[in-house]
C-alpha positions as CSV (number, residue, x, y, z in Angstrom):
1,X,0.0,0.0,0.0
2,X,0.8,3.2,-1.0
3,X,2.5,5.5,2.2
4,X,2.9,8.7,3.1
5,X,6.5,10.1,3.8
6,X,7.1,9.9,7.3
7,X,8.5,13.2,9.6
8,X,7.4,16.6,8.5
9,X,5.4,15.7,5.7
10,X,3.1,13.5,8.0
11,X,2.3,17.0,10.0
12,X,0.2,18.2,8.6
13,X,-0.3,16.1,5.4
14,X,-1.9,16.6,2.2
15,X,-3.9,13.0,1.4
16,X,-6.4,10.9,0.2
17,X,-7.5,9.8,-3.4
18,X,-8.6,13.0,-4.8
19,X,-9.7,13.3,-1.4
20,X,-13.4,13.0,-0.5
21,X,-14.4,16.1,-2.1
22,X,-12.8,15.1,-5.6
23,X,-14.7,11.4,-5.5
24,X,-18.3,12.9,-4.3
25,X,-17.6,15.9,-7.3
26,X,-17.1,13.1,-9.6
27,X,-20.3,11.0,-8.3
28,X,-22.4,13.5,-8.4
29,X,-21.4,14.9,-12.4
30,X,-22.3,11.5,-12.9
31,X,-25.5,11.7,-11.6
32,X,-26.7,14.5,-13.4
33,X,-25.5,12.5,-16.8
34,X,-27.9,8.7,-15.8
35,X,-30.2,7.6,-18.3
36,X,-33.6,6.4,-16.2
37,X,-32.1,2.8,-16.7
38,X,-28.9,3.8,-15.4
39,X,-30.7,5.3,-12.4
40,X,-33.1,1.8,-12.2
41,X,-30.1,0.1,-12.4
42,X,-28.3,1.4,-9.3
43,X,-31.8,1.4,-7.1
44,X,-32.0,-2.6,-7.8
45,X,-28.3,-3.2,-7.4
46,X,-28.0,-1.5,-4.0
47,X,-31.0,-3.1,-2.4
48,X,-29.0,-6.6,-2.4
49,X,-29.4,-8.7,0.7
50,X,-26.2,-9.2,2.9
51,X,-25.0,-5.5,1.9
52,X,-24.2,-5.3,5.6
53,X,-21.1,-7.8,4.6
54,X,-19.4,-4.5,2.7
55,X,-19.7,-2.0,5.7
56,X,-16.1,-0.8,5.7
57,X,-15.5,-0.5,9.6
58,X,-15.0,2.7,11.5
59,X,-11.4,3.8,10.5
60,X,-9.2,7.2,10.9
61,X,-10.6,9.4,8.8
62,X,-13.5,7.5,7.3
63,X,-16.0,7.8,10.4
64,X,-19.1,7.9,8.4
65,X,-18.7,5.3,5.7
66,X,-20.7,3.0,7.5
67,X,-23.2,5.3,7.7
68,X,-23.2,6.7,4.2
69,X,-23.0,2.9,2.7
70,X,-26.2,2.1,5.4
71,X,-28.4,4.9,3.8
72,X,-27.2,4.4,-0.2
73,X,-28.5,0.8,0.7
74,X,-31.5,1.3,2.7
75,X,-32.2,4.6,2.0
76,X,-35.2,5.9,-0.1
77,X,-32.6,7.2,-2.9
78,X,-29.2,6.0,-3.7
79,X,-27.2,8.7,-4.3
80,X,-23.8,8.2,-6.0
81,X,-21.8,10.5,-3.7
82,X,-22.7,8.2,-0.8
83,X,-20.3,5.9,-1.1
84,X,-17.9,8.1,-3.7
85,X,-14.9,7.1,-1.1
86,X,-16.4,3.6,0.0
87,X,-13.4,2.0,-1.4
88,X,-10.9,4.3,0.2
89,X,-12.5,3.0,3.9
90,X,-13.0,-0.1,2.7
91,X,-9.3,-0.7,1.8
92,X,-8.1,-0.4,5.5
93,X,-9.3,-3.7,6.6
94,X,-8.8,-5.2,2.8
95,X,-5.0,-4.5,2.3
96,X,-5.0,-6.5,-0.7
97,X,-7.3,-4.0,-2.6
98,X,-4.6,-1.5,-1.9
99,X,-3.3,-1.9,-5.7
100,X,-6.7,-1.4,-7.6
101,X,-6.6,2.1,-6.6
102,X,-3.4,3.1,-8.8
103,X,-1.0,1.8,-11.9
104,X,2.4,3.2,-11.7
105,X,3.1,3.7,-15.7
106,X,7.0,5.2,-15.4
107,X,7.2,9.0,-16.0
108,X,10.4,8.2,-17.9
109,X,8.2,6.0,-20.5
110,X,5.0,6.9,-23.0
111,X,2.8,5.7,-20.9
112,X,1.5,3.2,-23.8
113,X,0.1,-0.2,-23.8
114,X,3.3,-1.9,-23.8
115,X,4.4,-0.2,-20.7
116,X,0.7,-0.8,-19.2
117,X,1.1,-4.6,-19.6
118,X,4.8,-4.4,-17.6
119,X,3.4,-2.4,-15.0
120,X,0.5,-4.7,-14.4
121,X,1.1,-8.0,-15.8
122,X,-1.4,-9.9,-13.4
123,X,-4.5,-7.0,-13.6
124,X,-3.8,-6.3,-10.3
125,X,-3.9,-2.8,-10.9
126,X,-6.6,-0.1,-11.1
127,X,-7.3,-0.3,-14.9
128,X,-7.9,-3.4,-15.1
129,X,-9.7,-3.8,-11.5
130,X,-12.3,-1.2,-13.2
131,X,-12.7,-3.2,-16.3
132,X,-13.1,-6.2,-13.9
133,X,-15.5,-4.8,-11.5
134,X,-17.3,-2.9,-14.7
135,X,-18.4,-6.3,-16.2
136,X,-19.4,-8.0,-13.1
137,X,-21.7,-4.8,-12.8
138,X,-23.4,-5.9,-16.6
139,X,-23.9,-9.2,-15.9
140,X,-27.2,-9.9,-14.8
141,X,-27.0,-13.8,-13.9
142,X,-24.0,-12.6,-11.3
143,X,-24.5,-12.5,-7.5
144,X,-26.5,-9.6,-6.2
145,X,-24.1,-8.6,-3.6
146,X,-21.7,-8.9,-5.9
147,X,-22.6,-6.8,-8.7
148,X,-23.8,-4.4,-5.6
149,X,-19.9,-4.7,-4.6
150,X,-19.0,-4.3,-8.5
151,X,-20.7,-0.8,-8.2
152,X,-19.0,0.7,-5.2
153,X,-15.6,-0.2,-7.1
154,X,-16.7,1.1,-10.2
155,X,-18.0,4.5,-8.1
156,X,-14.7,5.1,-6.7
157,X,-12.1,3.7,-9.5
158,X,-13.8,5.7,-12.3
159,X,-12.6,8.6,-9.8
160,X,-9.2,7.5,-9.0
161,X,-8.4,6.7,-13.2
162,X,-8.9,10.4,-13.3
163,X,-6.3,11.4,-11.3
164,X,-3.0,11.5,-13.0
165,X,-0.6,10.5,-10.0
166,X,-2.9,7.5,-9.6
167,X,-1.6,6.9,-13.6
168,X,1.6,8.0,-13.3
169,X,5.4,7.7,-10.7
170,X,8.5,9.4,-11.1
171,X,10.1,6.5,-8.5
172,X,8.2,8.5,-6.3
173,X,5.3,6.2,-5.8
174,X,3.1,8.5,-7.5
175,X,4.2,11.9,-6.0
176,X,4.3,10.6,-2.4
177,X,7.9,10.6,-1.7
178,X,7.8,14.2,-3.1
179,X,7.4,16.7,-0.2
180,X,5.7,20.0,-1.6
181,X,4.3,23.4,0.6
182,X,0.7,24.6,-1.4
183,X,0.8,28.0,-0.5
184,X,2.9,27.6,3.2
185,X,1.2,24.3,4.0
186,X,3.4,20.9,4.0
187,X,2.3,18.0,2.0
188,X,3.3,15.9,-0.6
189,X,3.0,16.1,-4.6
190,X,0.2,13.4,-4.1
191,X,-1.4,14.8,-1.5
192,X,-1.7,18.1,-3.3
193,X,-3.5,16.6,-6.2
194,X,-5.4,14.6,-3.7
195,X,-6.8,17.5,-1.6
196,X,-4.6,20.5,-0.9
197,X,-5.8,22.1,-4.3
198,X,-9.3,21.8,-3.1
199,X,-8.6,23.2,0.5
200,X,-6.7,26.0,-1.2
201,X,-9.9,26.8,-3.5
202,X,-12.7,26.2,-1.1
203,X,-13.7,23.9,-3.2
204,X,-17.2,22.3,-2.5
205,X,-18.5,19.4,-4.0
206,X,-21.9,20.1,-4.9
207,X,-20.8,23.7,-6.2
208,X,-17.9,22.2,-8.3
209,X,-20.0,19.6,-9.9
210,X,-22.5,22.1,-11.0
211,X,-19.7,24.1,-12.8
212,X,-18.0,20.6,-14.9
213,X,-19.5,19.7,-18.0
214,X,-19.0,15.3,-17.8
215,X,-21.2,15.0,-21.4
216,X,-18.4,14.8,-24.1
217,X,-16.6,12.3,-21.7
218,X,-20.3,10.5,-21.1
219,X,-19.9,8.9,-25.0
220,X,-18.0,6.6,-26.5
221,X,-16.4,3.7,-25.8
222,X,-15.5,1.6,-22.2
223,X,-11.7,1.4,-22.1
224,X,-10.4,2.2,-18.3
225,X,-6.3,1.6,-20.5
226,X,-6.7,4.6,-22.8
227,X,-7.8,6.8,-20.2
228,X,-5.1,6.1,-17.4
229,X,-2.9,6.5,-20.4
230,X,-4.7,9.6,-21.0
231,X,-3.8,10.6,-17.1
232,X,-0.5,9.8,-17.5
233,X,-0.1,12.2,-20.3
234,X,-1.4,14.9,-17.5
235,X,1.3,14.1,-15.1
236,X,4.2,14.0,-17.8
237,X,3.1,17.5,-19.5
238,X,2.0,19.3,-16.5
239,X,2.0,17.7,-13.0
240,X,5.5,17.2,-13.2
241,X,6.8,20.0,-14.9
242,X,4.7,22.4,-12.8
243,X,6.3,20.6,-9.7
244,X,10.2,21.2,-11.0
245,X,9.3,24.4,-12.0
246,X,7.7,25.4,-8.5
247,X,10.3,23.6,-6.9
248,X,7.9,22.4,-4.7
249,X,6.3,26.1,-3.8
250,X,3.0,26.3,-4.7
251,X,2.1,29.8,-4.0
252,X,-1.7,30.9,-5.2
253,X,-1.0,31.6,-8.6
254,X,1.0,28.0,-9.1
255,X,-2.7,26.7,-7.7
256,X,-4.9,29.0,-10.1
257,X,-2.8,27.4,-12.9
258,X,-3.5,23.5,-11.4
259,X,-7.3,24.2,-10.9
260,X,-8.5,23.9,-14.5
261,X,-6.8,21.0,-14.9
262,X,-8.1,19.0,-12.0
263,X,-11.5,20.2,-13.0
264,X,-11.0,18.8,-16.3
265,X,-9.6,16.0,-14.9
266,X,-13.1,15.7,-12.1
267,X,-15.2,16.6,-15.0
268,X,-13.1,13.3,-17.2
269,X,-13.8,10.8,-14.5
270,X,-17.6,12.1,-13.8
271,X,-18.5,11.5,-17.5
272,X,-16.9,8.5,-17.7
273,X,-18.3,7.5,-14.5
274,X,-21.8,8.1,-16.1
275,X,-20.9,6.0,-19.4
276,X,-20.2,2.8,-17.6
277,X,-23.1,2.9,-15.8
278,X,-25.0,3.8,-18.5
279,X,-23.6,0.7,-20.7
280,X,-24.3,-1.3,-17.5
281,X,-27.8,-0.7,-18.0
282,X,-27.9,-1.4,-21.5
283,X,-27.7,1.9,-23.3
Protein backbone atom coordinates (compact mmCIF):
# COMPACT_ATOMS: atom_id res chain seq x y z
CA UNK A 1 0.00 0.00 0.00
CA UNK A 2 0.85 3.20 -0.97
CA UNK A 3 2.54 5.54 2.24
CA UNK A 4 2.90 8.70 3.15
CA UNK A 5 6.54 10.14 3.81
CA UNK A 6 7.15 9.92 7.26
CA UNK A 7 8.50 13.17 9.63
CA UNK A 8 7.38 16.58 8.51
CA UNK A 9 5.38 15.68 5.74
CA UNK A 10 3.11 13.50 7.98
CA UNK A 11 2.34 16.98 9.99
CA UNK A 12 0.16 18.23 8.60
CA UNK A 13 -0.31 16.12 5.43
CA UNK A 14 -1.94 16.63 2.18
CA UNK A 15 -3.86 12.97 1.40
CA UNK A 16 -6.44 10.90 0.19
CA UNK A 17 -7.54 9.84 -3.41
CA UNK A 18 -8.59 13.02 -4.85
CA UNK A 19 -9.74 13.30 -1.35
CA UNK A 20 -13.43 12.98 -0.45
CA UNK A 21 -14.44 16.07 -2.10
CA UNK A 22 -12.76 15.14 -5.59
CA UNK A 23 -14.70 11.35 -5.50
CA UNK A 24 -18.30 12.95 -4.32
CA UNK A 25 -17.57 15.89 -7.31
CA UNK A 26 -17.13 13.07 -9.63
CA UNK A 27 -20.30 10.98 -8.33
CA UNK A 28 -22.37 13.54 -8.45
CA UNK A 29 -21.42 14.91 -12.35
CA UNK A 30 -22.33 11.51 -12.90
CA UNK A 31 -25.51 11.70 -11.56
CA UNK A 32 -26.68 14.49 -13.42
CA UNK A 33 -25.47 12.50 -16.81
CA UNK A 34 -27.87 8.68 -15.83
CA UNK A 35 -30.18 7.60 -18.35
CA UNK A 36 -33.57 6.45 -16.21
CA UNK A 37 -32.12 2.85 -16.74
CA UNK A 38 -28.87 3.77 -15.41
CA UNK A 39 -30.72 5.31 -12.36
CA UNK A 40 -33.13 1.80 -12.20
CA UNK A 41 -30.07 0.07 -12.44
CA UNK A 42 -28.28 1.42 -9.29
CA UNK A 43 -31.77 1.45 -7.06
CA UNK A 44 -32.01 -2.61 -7.84
CA UNK A 45 -28.26 -3.20 -7.36
CA UNK A 46 -28.02 -1.46 -3.96
CA UNK A 47 -30.96 -3.07 -2.39
CA UNK A 48 -29.02 -6.62 -2.43
CA UNK A 49 -29.45 -8.72 0.72
CA UNK A 50 -26.20 -9.16 2.88
CA UNK A 51 -25.01 -5.50 1.85
CA UNK A 52 -24.19 -5.26 5.56
CA UNK A 53 -21.05 -7.83 4.59
CA UNK A 54 -19.39 -4.53 2.73
CA UNK A 55 -19.66 -2.03 5.70
CA UNK A 56 -16.09 -0.75 5.71
CA UNK A 57 -15.53 -0.54 9.59
CA UNK A 58 -14.95 2.65 11.52
CA UNK A 59 -11.40 3.84 10.53
CA UNK A 60 -9.17 7.18 10.88
CA UNK A 61 -10.65 9.44 8.77
CA UNK A 62 -13.47 7.52 7.30
CA UNK A 63 -16.04 7.79 10.45
CA UNK A 64 -19.14 7.86 8.39
CA UNK A 65 -18.73 5.30 5.67
CA UNK A 66 -20.71 3.00 7.50
CA UNK A 67 -23.19 5.34 7.73
CA UNK A 68 -23.15 6.66 4.23
CA UNK A 69 -22.98 2.93 2.73
CA UNK A 70 -26.20 2.09 5.36
CA UNK A 71 -28.38 4.86 3.76
CA UNK A 72 -27.24 4.39 -0.16
CA UNK A 73 -28.53 0.76 0.74
CA UNK A 74 -31.51 1.26 2.67
CA UNK A 75 -32.19 4.60 2.01
CA UNK A 76 -35.17 5.94 -0.11
CA UNK A 77 -32.57 7.20 -2.93
CA UNK A 78 -29.21 5.99 -3.72
CA UNK A 79 -27.25 8.65 -4.27
CA UNK A 80 -23.83 8.15 -5.98
CA UNK A 81 -21.78 10.53 -3.67
CA UNK A 82 -22.67 8.25 -0.80
CA UNK A 83 -20.26 5.93 -1.14
CA UNK A 84 -17.91 8.08 -3.71
CA UNK A 85 -14.94 7.09 -1.08
CA UNK A 86 -16.40 3.62 0.03
CA UNK A 87 -13.38 2.01 -1.37
CA UNK A 88 -10.88 4.30 0.21
CA UNK A 89 -12.46 2.97 3.92
CA UNK A 90 -13.00 -0.12 2.72
CA UNK A 91 -9.29 -0.71 1.84
CA UNK A 92 -8.10 -0.35 5.51
CA UNK A 93 -9.31 -3.65 6.65
CA UNK A 94 -8.82 -5.20 2.83
CA UNK A 95 -5.01 -4.49 2.33
CA UNK A 96 -4.97 -6.52 -0.68
CA UNK A 97 -7.27 -4.01 -2.63
CA UNK A 98 -4.59 -1.50 -1.91
CA UNK A 99 -3.31 -1.87 -5.73
CA UNK A 100 -6.74 -1.43 -7.64
CA UNK A 101 -6.59 2.14 -6.58
CA UNK A 102 -3.42 3.05 -8.80
CA UNK A 103 -0.98 1.82 -11.87
CA UNK A 104 2.42 3.22 -11.67
CA UNK A 105 3.12 3.74 -15.68
CA UNK A 106 7.00 5.23 -15.40
CA UNK A 107 7.24 8.98 -16.02
CA UNK A 108 10.41 8.16 -17.89
CA UNK A 109 8.20 5.96 -20.47
CA UNK A 110 4.98 6.92 -22.95
CA UNK A 111 2.84 5.66 -20.91
CA UNK A 112 1.53 3.22 -23.81
CA UNK A 113 0.09 -0.16 -23.79
CA UNK A 114 3.26 -1.95 -23.80
CA UNK A 115 4.41 -0.23 -20.68
CA UNK A 116 0.73 -0.83 -19.22
CA UNK A 117 1.07 -4.61 -19.62
CA UNK A 118 4.83 -4.38 -17.61
CA UNK A 119 3.41 -2.37 -14.99
CA UNK A 120 0.49 -4.66 -14.40
CA UNK A 121 1.06 -7.99 -15.83
CA UNK A 122 -1.40 -9.90 -13.37
CA UNK A 123 -4.53 -7.03 -13.59
CA UNK A 124 -3.78 -6.26 -10.30
CA UNK A 125 -3.93 -2.80 -10.94
CA UNK A 126 -6.62 -0.08 -11.14
CA UNK A 127 -7.25 -0.34 -14.93
CA UNK A 128 -7.94 -3.43 -15.08
CA UNK A 129 -9.65 -3.81 -11.51
CA UNK A 130 -12.28 -1.22 -13.19
CA UNK A 131 -12.70 -3.23 -16.33
CA UNK A 132 -13.14 -6.19 -13.94
CA UNK A 133 -15.52 -4.79 -11.53
CA UNK A 134 -17.34 -2.90 -14.72
CA UNK A 135 -18.36 -6.32 -16.23
CA UNK A 136 -19.37 -8.00 -13.10
CA UNK A 137 -21.75 -4.80 -12.82
CA UNK A 138 -23.35 -5.86 -16.56
CA UNK A 139 -23.86 -9.20 -15.87
CA UNK A 140 -27.22 -9.88 -14.85
CA UNK A 141 -27.00 -13.82 -13.86
CA UNK A 142 -23.97 -12.60 -11.32
CA UNK A 143 -24.48 -12.47 -7.54
CA UNK A 144 -26.48 -9.62 -6.18
CA UNK A 145 -24.05 -8.63 -3.62
CA UNK A 146 -21.74 -8.87 -5.86
CA UNK A 147 -22.64 -6.82 -8.68
CA UNK A 148 -23.77 -4.36 -5.56
CA UNK A 149 -19.86 -4.68 -4.59
CA UNK A 150 -18.98 -4.32 -8.48
CA UNK A 151 -20.73 -0.76 -8.17
CA UNK A 152 -19.00 0.66 -5.20
CA UNK A 153 -15.62 -0.24 -7.14
CA UNK A 154 -16.71 1.15 -10.18
CA UNK A 155 -17.96 4.53 -8.12
CA UNK A 156 -14.73 5.09 -6.68
CA UNK A 157 -12.08 3.72 -9.50
CA UNK A 158 -13.82 5.67 -12.28
CA UNK A 159 -12.61 8.57 -9.76
CA UNK A 160 -9.19 7.45 -9.04
CA UNK A 161 -8.40 6.67 -13.16
CA UNK A 162 -8.86 10.38 -13.26
CA UNK A 163 -6.34 11.42 -11.33
CA UNK A 164 -2.99 11.52 -12.99
CA UNK A 165 -0.61 10.49 -10.00
CA UNK A 166 -2.92 7.46 -9.57
CA UNK A 167 -1.64 6.94 -13.55
CA UNK A 168 1.56 8.01 -13.26
CA UNK A 169 5.43 7.65 -10.72
CA UNK A 170 8.47 9.37 -11.08
CA UNK A 171 10.07 6.50 -8.51
CA UNK A 172 8.23 8.49 -6.34
CA UNK A 173 5.35 6.20 -5.79
CA UNK A 174 3.11 8.51 -7.53
CA UNK A 175 4.24 11.95 -5.98
CA UNK A 176 4.30 10.61 -2.41
CA UNK A 177 7.95 10.57 -1.73
CA UNK A 178 7.83 14.17 -3.08
CA UNK A 179 7.36 16.70 -0.24
CA UNK A 180 5.70 20.04 -1.56
CA UNK A 181 4.34 23.42 0.62
CA UNK A 182 0.72 24.64 -1.38
CA UNK A 183 0.83 28.03 -0.50
CA UNK A 184 2.85 27.63 3.21
CA UNK A 185 1.25 24.33 3.96
CA UNK A 186 3.40 20.88 4.00
CA UNK A 187 2.27 17.98 1.97
CA UNK A 188 3.26 15.94 -0.61
CA UNK A 189 2.99 16.06 -4.60
CA UNK A 190 0.21 13.39 -4.14
CA UNK A 191 -1.37 14.82 -1.53
CA UNK A 192 -1.66 18.11 -3.32
CA UNK A 193 -3.46 16.59 -6.21
CA UNK A 194 -5.43 14.61 -3.72
CA UNK A 195 -6.82 17.50 -1.56
CA UNK A 196 -4.61 20.54 -0.89
CA UNK A 197 -5.82 22.13 -4.28
CA UNK A 198 -9.34 21.82 -3.06
CA UNK A 199 -8.62 23.19 0.51
CA UNK A 200 -6.73 26.05 -1.16
CA UNK A 201 -9.92 26.82 -3.55
CA UNK A 202 -12.72 26.22 -1.11
CA UNK A 203 -13.73 23.88 -3.21
CA UNK A 204 -17.23 22.32 -2.50
CA UNK A 205 -18.54 19.35 -4.05
CA UNK A 206 -21.89 20.10 -4.92
CA UNK A 207 -20.81 23.68 -6.21
CA UNK A 208 -17.93 22.19 -8.34
CA UNK A 209 -19.97 19.57 -9.92
CA UNK A 210 -22.46 22.11 -11.04
CA UNK A 211 -19.73 24.06 -12.78
CA UNK A 212 -18.01 20.56 -14.94
CA UNK A 213 -19.47 19.75 -18.01
CA UNK A 214 -19.03 15.30 -17.84
CA UNK A 215 -21.21 14.98 -21.35
CA UNK A 216 -18.37 14.82 -24.05
CA UNK A 217 -16.64 12.26 -21.65
CA UNK A 218 -20.29 10.48 -21.11
CA UNK A 219 -19.91 8.92 -25.03
CA UNK A 220 -17.98 6.64 -26.48
CA UNK A 221 -16.41 3.72 -25.83
CA UNK A 222 -15.53 1.57 -22.16
CA UNK A 223 -11.71 1.39 -22.14
CA UNK A 224 -10.36 2.17 -18.33
CA UNK A 225 -6.35 1.65 -20.46
CA UNK A 226 -6.65 4.60 -22.77
CA UNK A 227 -7.78 6.83 -20.17
CA UNK A 228 -5.13 6.13 -17.36
CA UNK A 229 -2.87 6.53 -20.43
CA UNK A 230 -4.67 9.63 -21.03
CA UNK A 231 -3.79 10.56 -17.09
CA UNK A 232 -0.48 9.75 -17.53
CA UNK A 233 -0.07 12.17 -20.25
CA UNK A 234 -1.35 14.92 -17.53
CA UNK A 235 1.26 14.09 -15.15
CA UNK A 236 4.21 14.03 -17.78
CA UNK A 237 3.07 17.46 -19.48
CA UNK A 238 1.99 19.29 -16.53
CA UNK A 239 1.96 17.71 -12.99
CA UNK A 240 5.54 17.19 -13.17
CA UNK A 241 6.79 20.03 -14.91
CA UNK A 242 4.68 22.42 -12.82
CA UNK A 243 6.33 20.59 -9.70
CA UNK A 244 10.22 21.24 -11.00
CA UNK A 245 9.32 24.39 -11.95
CA UNK A 246 7.72 25.44 -8.50
CA UNK A 247 10.27 23.59 -6.94
CA UNK A 248 7.87 22.36 -4.74
CA UNK A 249 6.27 26.08 -3.81
CA UNK A 250 3.03 26.34 -4.71
CA UNK A 251 2.11 29.80 -3.97
CA UNK A 252 -1.68 30.87 -5.20
CA UNK A 253 -1.02 31.62 -8.64
CA UNK A 254 0.96 27.99 -9.12
CA UNK A 255 -2.72 26.70 -7.71
CA UNK A 256 -4.90 28.95 -10.06
CA UNK A 257 -2.80 27.39 -12.93
CA UNK A 258 -3.50 23.52 -11.39
CA UNK A 259 -7.35 24.15 -10.87
CA UNK A 260 -8.48 23.91 -14.53
CA UNK A 261 -6.84 20.97 -14.94
CA UNK A 262 -8.08 19.04 -12.04
CA UNK A 263 -11.51 20.25 -13.04
CA UNK A 264 -11.02 18.83 -16.31
CA UNK A 265 -9.61 16.02 -14.95
CA UNK A 266 -13.05 15.69 -12.14
CA UNK A 267 -15.21 16.59 -14.99
CA UNK A 268 -13.14 13.26 -17.17
CA UNK A 269 -13.80 10.81 -14.49
CA UNK A 270 -17.57 12.07 -13.77
CA UNK A 271 -18.49 11.47 -17.50
CA UNK A 272 -16.93 8.49 -17.67
CA UNK A 273 -18.31 7.54 -14.55
CA UNK A 274 -21.76 8.11 -16.07
CA UNK A 275 -20.95 5.99 -19.40
CA UNK A 276 -20.15 2.83 -17.60
CA UNK A 277 -23.05 2.88 -15.82
CA UNK A 278 -25.04 3.79 -18.50
CA UNK A 279 -23.60 0.70 -20.71
CA UNK A 280 -24.28 -1.27 -17.52
CA UNK A 281 -27.78 -0.66 -17.99
CA UNK A 282 -27.95 -1.40 -21.51
CA UNK A 283 -27.74 1.94 -23.34
Amino acid sequence: MRKLLAGLLLLPALAGAWGRQGHMTVALVAEGLLTPQARQLVDQVRGAKGWQELLPGRSRGFDKADAELAEFCQGPEGRLELVADWADAYRFRHRGTAAWHFVDLPLAGDGGPDALRQVCPEGDCLPAQLTNHYQVLKDRTAAPLTRLEALLWVVHLAGDIAQPLHAATDDDMGGNERGVFVMGRVGTLHGAWDTGFFVKMRARPAVLAAELDGGPWARGPVDPSAWAQESFRVAKSFVYPQFERTGGHYGAEDVRQAWPVVKDQLARGGGRLALMLNAAAGE
